[in-house]
C-alpha positions in Angstrom: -1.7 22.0 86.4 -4.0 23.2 89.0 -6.7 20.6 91.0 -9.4 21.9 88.6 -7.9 21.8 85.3 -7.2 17.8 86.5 -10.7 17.3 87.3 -12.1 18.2 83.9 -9.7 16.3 82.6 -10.2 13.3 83.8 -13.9 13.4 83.4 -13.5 14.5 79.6 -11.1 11.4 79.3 -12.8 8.8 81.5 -16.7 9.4 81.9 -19.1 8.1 79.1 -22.0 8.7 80.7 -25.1 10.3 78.1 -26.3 13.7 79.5 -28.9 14.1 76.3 -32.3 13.5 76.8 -33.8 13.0 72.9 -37.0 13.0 74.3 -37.3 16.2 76.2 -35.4 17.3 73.4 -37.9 16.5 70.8 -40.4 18.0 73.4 -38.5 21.4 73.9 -38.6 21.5 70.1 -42.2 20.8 69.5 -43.2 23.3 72.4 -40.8 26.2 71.5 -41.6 26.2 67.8 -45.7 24.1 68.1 -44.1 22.0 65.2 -43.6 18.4 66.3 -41.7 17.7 63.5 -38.9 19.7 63.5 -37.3 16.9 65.8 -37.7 14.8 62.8 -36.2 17.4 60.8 -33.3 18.2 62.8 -32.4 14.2 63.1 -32.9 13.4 59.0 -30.7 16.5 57.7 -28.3 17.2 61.0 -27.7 13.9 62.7 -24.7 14.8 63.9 -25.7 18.8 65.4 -25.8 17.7 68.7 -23.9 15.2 71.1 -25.0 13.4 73.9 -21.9 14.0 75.6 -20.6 17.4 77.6 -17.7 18.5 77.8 -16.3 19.9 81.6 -14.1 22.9 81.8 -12.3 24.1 84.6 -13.4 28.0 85.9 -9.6 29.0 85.5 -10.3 28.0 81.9 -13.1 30.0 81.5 -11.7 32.3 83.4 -8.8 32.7 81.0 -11.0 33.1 77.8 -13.2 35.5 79.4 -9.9 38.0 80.3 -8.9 37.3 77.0 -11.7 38.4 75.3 -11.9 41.8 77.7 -8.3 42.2 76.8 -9.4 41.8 72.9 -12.4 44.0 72.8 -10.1 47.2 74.8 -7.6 47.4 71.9 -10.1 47.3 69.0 -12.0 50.1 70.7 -8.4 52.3 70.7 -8.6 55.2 68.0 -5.2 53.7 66.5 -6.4 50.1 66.0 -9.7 51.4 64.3 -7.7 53.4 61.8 -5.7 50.8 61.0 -8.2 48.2 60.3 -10.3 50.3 58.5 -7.9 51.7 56.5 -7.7 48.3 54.8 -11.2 47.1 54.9 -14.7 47.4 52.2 -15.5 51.4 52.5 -18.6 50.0 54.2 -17.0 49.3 57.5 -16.4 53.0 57.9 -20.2 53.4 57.8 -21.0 54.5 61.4 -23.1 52.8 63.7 -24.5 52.4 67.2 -25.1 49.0 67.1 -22.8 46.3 69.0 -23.5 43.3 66.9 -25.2 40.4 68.7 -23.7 37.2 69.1 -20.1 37.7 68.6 -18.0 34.2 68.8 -14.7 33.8 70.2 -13.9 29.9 69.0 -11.0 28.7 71.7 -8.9 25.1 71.7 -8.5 24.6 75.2 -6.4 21.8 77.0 -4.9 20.9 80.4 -1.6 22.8 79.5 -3.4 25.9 78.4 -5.6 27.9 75.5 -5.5 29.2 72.5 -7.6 31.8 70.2 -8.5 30.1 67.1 -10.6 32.8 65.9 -13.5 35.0 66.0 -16.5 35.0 64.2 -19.7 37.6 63.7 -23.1 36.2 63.1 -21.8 32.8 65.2 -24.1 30.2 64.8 -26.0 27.9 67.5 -26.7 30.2 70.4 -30.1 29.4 70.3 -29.6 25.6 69.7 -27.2 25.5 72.8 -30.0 26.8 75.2 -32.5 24.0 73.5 -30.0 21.6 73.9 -29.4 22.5 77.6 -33.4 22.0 78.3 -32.8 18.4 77.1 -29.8 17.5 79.7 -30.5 15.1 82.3 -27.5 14.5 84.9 -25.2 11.7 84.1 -23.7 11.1 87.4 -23.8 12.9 90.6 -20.5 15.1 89.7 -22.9 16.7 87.4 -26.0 16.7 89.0 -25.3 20.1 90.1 -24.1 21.6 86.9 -27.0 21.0 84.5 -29.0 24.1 84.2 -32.3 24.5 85.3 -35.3 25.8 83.2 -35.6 28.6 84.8 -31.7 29.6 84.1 -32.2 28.8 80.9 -35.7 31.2 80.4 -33.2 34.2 81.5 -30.7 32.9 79.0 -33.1 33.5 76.1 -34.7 36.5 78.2 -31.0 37.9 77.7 -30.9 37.2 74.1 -34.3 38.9 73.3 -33.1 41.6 75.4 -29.8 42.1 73.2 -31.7 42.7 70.3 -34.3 44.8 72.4 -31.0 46.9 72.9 -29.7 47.1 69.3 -32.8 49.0 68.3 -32.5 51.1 71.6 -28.7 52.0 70.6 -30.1 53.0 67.3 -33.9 54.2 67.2 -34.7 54.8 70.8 -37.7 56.9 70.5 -39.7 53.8 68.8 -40.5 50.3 69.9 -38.7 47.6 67.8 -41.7 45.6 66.2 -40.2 43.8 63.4 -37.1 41.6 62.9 -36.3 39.8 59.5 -33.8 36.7 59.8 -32.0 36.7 57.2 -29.7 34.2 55.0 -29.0 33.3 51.4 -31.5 30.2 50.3 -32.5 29.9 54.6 -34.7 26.6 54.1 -31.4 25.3 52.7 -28.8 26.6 55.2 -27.6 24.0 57.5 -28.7 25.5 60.7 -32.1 26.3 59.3 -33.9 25.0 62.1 -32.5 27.2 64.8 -33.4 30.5 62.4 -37.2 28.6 63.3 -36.2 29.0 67.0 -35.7 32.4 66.6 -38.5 33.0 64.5 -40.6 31.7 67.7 -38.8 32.9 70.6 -39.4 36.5 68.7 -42.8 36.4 68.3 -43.4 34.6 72.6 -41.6 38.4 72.9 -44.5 40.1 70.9 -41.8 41.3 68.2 -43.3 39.6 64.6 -40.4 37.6 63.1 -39.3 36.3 59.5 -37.1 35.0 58.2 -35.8 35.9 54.6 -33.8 35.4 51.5 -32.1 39.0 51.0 -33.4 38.6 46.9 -36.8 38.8 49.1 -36.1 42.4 50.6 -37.0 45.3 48.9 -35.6 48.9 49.4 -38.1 51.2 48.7 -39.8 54.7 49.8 -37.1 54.9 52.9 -37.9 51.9 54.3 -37.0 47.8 54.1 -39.7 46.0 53.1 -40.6 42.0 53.2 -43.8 40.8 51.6 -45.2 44.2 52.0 -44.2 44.7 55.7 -41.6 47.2 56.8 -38.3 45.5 58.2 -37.5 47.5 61.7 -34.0 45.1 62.5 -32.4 42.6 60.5 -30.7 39.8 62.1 -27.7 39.1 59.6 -27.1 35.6 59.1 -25.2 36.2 55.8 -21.7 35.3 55.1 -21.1 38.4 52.6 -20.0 40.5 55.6 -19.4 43.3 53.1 -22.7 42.9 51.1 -21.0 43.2 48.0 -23.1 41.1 46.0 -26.1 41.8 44.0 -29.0 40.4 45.1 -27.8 42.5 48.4 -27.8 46.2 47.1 -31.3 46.6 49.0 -30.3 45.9 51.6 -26.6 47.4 51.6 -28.6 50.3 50.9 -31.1 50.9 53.3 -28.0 49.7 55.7 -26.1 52.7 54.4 -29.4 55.1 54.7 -29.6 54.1 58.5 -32.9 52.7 57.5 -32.6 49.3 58.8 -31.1 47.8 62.0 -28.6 45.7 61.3 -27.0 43.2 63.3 -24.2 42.0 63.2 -22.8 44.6 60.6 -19.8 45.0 58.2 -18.0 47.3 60.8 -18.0 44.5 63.5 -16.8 41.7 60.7 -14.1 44.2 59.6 -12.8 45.3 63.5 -13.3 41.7 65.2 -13.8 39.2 62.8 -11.3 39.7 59.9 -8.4 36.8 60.2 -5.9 39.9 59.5 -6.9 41.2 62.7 -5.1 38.5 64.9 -1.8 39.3 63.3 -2.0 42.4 64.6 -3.3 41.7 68.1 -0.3 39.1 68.7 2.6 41.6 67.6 4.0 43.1 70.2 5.9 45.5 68.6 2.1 46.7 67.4 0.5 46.4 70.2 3.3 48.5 72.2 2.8 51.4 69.3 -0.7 51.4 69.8 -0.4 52.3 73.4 -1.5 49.0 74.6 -1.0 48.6 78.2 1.3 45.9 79.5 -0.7 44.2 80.8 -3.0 44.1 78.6 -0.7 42.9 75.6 0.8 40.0 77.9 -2.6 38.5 78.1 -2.7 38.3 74.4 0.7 37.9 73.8 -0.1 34.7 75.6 -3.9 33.6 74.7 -3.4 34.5 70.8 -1.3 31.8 68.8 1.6 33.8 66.7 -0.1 34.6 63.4 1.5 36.4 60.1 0.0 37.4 56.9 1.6 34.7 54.2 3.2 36.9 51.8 5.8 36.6 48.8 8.7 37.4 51.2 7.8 35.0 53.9 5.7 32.0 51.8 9.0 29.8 51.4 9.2 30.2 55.3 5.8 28.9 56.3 6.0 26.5 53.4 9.1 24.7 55.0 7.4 25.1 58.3 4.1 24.4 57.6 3.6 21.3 59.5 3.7 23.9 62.3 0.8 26.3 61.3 -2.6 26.2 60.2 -3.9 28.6 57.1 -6.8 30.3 56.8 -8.1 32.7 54.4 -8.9 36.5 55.3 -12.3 36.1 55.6 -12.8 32.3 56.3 -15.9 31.2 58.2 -17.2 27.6 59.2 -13.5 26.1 58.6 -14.6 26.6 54.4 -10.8 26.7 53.0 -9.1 26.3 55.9 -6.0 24.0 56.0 -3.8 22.0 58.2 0.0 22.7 57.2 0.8 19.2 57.5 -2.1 18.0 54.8 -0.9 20.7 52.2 -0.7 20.0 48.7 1.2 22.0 46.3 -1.9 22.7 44.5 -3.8 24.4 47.7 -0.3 26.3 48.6 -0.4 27.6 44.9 -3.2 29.2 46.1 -1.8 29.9 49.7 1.1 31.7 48.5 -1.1 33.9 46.0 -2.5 36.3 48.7 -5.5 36.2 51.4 -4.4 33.8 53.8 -2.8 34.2 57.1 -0.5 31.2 58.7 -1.6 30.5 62.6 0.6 28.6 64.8 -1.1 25.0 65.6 -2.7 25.0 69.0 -3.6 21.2 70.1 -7.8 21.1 70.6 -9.2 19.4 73.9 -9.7 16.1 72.9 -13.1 14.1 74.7 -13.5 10.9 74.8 -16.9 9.5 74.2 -16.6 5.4 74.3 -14.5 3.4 76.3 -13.0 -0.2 76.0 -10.7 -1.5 73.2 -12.8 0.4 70.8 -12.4 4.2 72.7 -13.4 6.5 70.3 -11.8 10.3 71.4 -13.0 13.6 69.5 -11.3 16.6 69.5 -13.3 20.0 70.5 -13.3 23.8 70.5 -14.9 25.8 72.9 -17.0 28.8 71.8 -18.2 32.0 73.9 -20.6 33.6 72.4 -20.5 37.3 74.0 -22.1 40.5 73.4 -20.9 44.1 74.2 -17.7 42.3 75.9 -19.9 40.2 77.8 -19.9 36.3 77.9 -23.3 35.1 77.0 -22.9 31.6 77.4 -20.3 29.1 76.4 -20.9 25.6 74.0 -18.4 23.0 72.6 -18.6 21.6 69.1 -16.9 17.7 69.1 -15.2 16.5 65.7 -12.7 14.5 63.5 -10.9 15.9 61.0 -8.9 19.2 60.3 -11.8 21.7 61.2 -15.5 21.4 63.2 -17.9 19.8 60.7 -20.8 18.6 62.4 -20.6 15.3 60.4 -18.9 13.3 62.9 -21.1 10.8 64.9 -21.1 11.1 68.3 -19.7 14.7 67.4 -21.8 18.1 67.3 -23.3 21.1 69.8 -22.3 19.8 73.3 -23.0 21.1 76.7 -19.8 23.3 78.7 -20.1 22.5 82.5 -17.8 24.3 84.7 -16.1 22.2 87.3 -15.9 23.5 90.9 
């Protein structure tokens, strides 16, 4: 274990030092969105979104999840990985389409003795929330005094993310200017992470770009065009969980989608590539990765960074079900940790169910684990890491703290925290 990875260590284990200033939070809040009360909002429905604790990293880590996720992105842009995905996906991931999809997430557990991919997620949440949350840090101690972002790093970090979009339309329409962006999300106002679709919303509209945000039953496909509340839809920021927009109260937008009517990001194609749980099955065989002309390299960082991972199938189910305690199972197209299941807290019921078809089985990888209180009553948490990247590109990194099988944001003390990179 190198001097670095022993730093952040000890500092996740033995400071408990409160980086979270509520009150600048509440201010950051009531001057980003002019709503004073979305502080009050934030802390009667979400009281556990963020923590006031951060969690230190060390740059080998990041390091490490950052070649990972270069090594990721090469292979799913080879011709023979496309085909293969694609070949099993909704027809609607064939549909082509300059856009990158914005805020890709590439959920690690990472610990002194090394990292592992969990998964990867389109349309990753809290991006926005993270840079809100980093106005609101105060140092803790002097370690960290010269870690905490300043403002003016984190202006260019939401410069950056109005930029991405900017370059979504550009990709796609580059002879017009993009002037409007719908945020959209089944029943928003109800959606757990409502208040950051208000952050958008604003830092949109400081960029001269008019915002809203939408239920897709709201959209309306007519005369070419996307149309809210009688105003055409240039970009739609997709915060849906029906990557394939299958259902009905989709087909407008599914179809101005499909008419290259609309902008929209992130898109079926990206889910279907990146985000699919099948996917990691595939990028942690070597025997597959070696047929699709992988270079050595190249599969050795993600023979390495990618926990083995199968398909759970008839032949192999009585396999994983006598090894389960080993594995964690997740179905196809799981999101949020929503049916997700520790081997060792299987019933026969949920394998039943398992066993059917649509899961994969993921070897366990131990999370970080941060403790947040000492004395005789410590209480630890465990935590993920998230990078949220865009066009291969780390954006900017956030942890999530927990109990419990999966991240839930209903632990206290738990939630969004702060990623500081030790020297």
């Amino acid at each position: 274990m190198n001097t670095s990875h022993i730093h952040a260590e000890n500092f996740n284990r033995e400071c408990f030092c409160i980086s979270l200033d509520e009150r600048a939070l509440a201010h950051s809040m009531a001057a980003d969105i002019g709503d004073a009360a979305l502080f009050d909002l934030v802390q009667d429905r979400l009281p556990s979104l963020f923590s006031a604790r951060p969690v230190v990293l060390s740059r080998a880590q990041v390091q490490g999840m950052s070649q990972l996720i270069a090594a990721l992105e090469s292979v799913v842009a080879l011709p023979a990985y496309r085909e293969e995905v694609l070949s099993r996906s909704d027809p609607i991931a064939r549909h082509p389409t300059r856009a990158q999809s914005v805020f890709m997430g590439y959920d690690f557990h990472v610990h002194a003795n090394g990292m592992g991919l969990i998964e990867v997620n389109t349309n990753a949440g809290g991006a926005l929330l993270n840079a809100l949350l980093a106005r609101a840090q105060r140092a803790c101690c002097a370690e960290i005094e010269t870690l905490v972002p300043t403002g003016a790093q984190v202006d260019a970090l939401e410069a950056a993310f109005v930029a991405m979009f900017q370059n979504e339309w550009q990709l796609c329409q580059p002879d017009r200017a993009l002037k409007t962006v719908a945020i959209v999300d089944a029943l928003p106002q109800q959606q757990y992470l409502y208040p950051e679709f208000l952050l958008f919303q604003s830092l949109f509209r400081r960029h001269g770009i008019q915002a809203v945000i939408a239920d897709p039953a709201q959209l309306l496909w007519r005369d070419g065009q996307l149309w809210f509340e009688g105003e055409a839809i240039d970009l739609v920021y997709n915060r849906l969980t029906d990557f394939a927009l299958t259902e009905p109260q989709h087909a407008h937008l599914r179809q101005a989608y499909l008419q290259d009517a609309v902008v929209l990001t992130p898109h079926p194609q990206a889910h279907a590539l990146l985000a699919d749980k099948r996917n990691l099955a595939l990028l942690c065989n070597a025997q597959t990765l070696q047929a699709m002309g992988v270079p050595e390299a190249t599969q050795a960082v993600l023979l390495a960074g990618i926990p083995h991972t199968e398909v759970v199938t008839p032949t192999n189910a009585e396999r994983f079900w006598v090894e389960r305690k080993k594995f964690f199972f997740k179905p196809f197209a799981g999101y949020g940790g929503k049916a997700a299941y520790r081997g060792d807290k299987l019933t026969h019921r949920v394998w039943d169910e398992i066993k059917a078809g649509g899961y994969i089985a993921q070897a366990w990888v131990a999370p970080g684990e941060r403790t947040i209180s000492g004395g005789d009553s410590a209480q630890v948490l465990k935590f993920d890491v998230r990078n949220y990247v865009y066009d291969g590109r780390v954006q900017s990194l956030a942890a999530r703290l927990y109990q419990g099988q999966t991240t839930n944001f209903r632990t206290p003390g738990g939630g969004f925290a702060p990623v500081y990179v030790s020297p």
